[in-house]
C-alpha positions in Angstrom: 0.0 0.0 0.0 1.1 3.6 -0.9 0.3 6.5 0.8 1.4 9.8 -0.9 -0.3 13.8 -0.5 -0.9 15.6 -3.8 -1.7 18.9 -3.6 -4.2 19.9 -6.7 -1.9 22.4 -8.7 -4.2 23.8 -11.6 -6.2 27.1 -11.1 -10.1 25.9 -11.6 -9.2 22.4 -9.3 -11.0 19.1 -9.6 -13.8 21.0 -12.3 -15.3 18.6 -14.7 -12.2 17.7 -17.1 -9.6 17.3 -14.7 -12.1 14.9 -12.6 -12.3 13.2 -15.9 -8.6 12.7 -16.9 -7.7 11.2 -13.1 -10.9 8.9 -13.2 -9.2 8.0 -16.4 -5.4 7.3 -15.2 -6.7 5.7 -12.0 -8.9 3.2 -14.5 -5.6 2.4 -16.2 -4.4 0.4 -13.3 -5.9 -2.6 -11.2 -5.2 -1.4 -8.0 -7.4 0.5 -6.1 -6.9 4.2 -5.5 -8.8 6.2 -3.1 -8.5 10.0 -2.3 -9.1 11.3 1.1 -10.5 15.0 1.5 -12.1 16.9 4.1 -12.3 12.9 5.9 -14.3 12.3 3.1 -12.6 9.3 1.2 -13.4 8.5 -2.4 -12.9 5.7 -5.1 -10.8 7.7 -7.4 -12.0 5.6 -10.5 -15.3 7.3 -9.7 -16.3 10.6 -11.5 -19.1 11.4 -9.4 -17.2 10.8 -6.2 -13.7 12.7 -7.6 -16.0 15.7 -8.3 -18.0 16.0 -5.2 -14.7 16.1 -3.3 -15.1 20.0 -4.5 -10.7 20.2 -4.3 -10.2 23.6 -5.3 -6.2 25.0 -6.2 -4.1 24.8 -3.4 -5.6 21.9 -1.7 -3.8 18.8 -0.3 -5.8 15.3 -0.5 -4.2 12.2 0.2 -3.9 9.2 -2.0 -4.3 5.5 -0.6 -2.8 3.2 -3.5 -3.0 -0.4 -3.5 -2.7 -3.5 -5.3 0.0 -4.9 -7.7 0.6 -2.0 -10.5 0.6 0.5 -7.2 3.8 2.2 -7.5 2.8 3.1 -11.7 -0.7 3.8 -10.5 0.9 6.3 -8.0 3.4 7.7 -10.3 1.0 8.5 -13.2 -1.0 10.1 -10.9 0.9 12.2 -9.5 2.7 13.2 -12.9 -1.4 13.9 -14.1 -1.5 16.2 -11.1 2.2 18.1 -10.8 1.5 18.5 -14.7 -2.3 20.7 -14.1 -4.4 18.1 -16.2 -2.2 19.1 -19.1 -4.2 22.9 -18.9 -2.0 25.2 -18.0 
C-alpha cells in the first residue's frame, strides 16, 4: 500500500475535465486508488465521487494506493496532477 499527498496544482481544481482525466489514469491500473479529502474518502475511478470532493487550487488530498501495479498507479497520478491536467 502507498500513501502519498498531492496537492491539486491547476487554477479551476478538480472541475469537470480534470475529474475526468484522473478517473481516467486511475482506470488504467488494477489497484485500487482512493483519495481522502475533508475525511471524506473516495474511489478515485469514480467521477461522481472525484467531483463532489469540491478540491479547489491549493488543496492537499491524500492518495491511498493499493494492489499490484501501485507504484505506476501512483506515479501516473501524481505526474497527471504536478502537470495541471495538461491545462496550464
Amino acid at each position: 500500500m502507498i500513501r502519498s499527498p498531492l496537492t491539486i496544482q491547476n487554477k479551476l481544481g478538480l472541475h469537470t475535465r480534470a475529474a475526468a482525466k484522473l478517473v481516467d489514469t486511475a482506470k488504467k491500473f488494477e489497484s485500487r486508488v482512493e483519495l481522502i479529502y475533508r475525511d471524506r474518502t473516495i474511489d478515485c475511478k469514480s467521477i461522481m465521487g472525484v467531483i463532489t470532493l469540491g478540491a479547489q487550487k491549493d488543496d492537499v488530498l491524500n492518495m491511498v494506493v493499493n494492489g499490484r501495479d501501485e507504484e505506476a498507479a501512483c506515479e501516473a497520478i501524481l505526474k497527471l496532477v504536478d502537470n495541471k491536467f495538461g491545462e496550464e
